[in-house]
C-alpha positions as a printed NumPy array, in Angstrom:
array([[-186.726,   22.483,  251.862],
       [-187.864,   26.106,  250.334],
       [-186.946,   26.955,  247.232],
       [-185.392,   29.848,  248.81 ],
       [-182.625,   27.972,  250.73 ],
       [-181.638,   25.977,  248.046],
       [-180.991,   29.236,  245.991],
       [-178.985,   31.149,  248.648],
       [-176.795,   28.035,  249.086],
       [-175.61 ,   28.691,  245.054],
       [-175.346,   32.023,  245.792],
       [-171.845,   32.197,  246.951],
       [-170.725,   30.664,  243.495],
       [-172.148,   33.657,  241.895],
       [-170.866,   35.816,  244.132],
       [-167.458,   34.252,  244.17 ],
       [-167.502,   34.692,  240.172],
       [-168.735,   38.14 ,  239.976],
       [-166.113,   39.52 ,  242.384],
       [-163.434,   37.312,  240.517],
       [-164.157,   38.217,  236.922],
       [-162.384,   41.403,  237.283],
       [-159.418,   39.875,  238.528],
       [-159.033,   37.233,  235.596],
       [-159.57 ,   39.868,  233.103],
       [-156.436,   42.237,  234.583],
       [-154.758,   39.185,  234.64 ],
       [-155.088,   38.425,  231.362],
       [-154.661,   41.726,  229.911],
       [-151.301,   41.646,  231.625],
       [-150.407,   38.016,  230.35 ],
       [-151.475,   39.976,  227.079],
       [-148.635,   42.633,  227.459],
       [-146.176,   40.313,  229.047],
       [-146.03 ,   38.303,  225.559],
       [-146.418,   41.065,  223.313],
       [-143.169,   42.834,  225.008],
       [-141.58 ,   39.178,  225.038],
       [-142.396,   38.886,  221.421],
       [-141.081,   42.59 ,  220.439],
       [-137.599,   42.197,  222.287],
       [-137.21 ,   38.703,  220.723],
       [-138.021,   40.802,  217.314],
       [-135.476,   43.692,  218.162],
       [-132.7  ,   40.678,  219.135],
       [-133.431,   38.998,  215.698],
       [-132.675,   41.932,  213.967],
       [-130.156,   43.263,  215.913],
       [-128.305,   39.786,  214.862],
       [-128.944,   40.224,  211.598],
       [-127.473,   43.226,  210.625],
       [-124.412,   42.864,  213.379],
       [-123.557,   39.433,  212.645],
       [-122.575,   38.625,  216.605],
       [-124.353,   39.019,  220.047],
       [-123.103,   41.641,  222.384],
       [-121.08 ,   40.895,  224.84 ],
       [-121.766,   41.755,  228.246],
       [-118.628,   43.612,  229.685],
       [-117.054,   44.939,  226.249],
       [-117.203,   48.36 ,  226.173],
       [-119.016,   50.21 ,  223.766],
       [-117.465,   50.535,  220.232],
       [-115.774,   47.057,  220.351],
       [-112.198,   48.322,  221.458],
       [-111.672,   46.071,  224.024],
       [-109.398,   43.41 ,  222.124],
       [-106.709,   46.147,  220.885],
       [-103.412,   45.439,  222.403]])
């Protein structure tokens, strides 16, 4: 066996991991993103609560005069 053949047999790996590498790092810069939008509407929801006292409901319209009779 060359030295030759044994290197072209690794080759692929490197290959493989220099065509992947930019795929795990736009990946990860969108995992990134993902939690730090996750992480500001949690934020916005916490504080929302805070100063309203009660979640929003869904189907009441806006202004809260849904329960007048």
């Amino acid at each position: 066996m060359s030295g030759g053949q044994g290197l072209s047999r690794r080759l692929w790996l490197v290959k493989w991991w220099l065509l992947a590498m930019p795929h795990f790092l736009v990946l990860g810069v969108i995992g990134v993103g993902l939690r730090g939008l996750s992480a500001l509407l949690t934020l916005f929801a916490g504080v929302s609560l805070l100063f309203t006292g009660a979640p929003r409901t869904p189907h009441a319209p806006p202004g809260g005069r849904g329960d007048r009779r």
